[in-house]
Legacy VTK file of the C-alpha trace (Angstrom):
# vtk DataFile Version 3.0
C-alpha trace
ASCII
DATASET POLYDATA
POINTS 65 float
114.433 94.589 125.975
115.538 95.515 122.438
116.278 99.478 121.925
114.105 101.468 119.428
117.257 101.010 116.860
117.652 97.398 117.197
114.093 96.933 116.073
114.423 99.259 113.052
117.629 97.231 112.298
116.038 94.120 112.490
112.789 95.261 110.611
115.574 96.395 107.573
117.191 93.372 107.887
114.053 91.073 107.140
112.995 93.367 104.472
116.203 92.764 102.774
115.310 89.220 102.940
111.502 89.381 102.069
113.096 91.169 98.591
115.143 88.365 98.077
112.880 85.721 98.991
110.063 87.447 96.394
112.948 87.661 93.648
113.495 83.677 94.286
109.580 83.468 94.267
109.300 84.750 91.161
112.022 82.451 89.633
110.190 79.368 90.867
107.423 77.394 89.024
104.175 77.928 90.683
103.489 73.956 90.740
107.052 73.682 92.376
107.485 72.293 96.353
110.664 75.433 96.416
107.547 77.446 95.687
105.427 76.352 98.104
108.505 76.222 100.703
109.563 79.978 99.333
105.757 81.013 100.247
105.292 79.655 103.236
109.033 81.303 104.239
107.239 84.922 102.969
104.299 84.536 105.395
106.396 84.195 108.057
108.921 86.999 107.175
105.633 89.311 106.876
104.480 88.011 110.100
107.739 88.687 111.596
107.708 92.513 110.388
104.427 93.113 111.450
104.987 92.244 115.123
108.345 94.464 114.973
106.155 97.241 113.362
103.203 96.932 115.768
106.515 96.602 118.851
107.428 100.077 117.343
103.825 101.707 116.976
103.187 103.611 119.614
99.272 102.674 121.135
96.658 104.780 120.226
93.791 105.334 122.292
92.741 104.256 125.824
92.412 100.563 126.682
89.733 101.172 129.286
87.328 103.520 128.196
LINES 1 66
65 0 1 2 3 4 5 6 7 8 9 10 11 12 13 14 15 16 17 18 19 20 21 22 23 24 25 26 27 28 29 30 31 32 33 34 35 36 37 38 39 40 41 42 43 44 45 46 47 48 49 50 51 52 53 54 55 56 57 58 59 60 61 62 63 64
């Protein structure tokens, strides 16, 4: 089980890398395969975050109601 900090540290870590993967993005021609490749690499780096995030999000509500 990962502490509270690890998370955050990982969740910075992958932003840092979402950044540079946009800046490459943007460098790349749109009709490219590295663009393509660089995309599909974003989707999973926001996929990744958002299951870190939702780790870190405390649950709202009641599951049985």
């Amino acid at each position: 089980m990962r502490t509270e900090n690890q998370i955050k540290s990982k969740i910075n870590e992958l932003t840092l890398q979402k950044k540079s993967l946009v800046t490459r993005l943007e460098a790349a021609r749109p009709d490219s395969t590295v663009h393509d490749s660089l995309t599909a690499q974003l989707l999973r780096l926001e996929d990744m975050i958002s299951m870190l995030e939702w780790v870190m999000n405390d649950p709202s509500g009641s599951y049985h109601m």
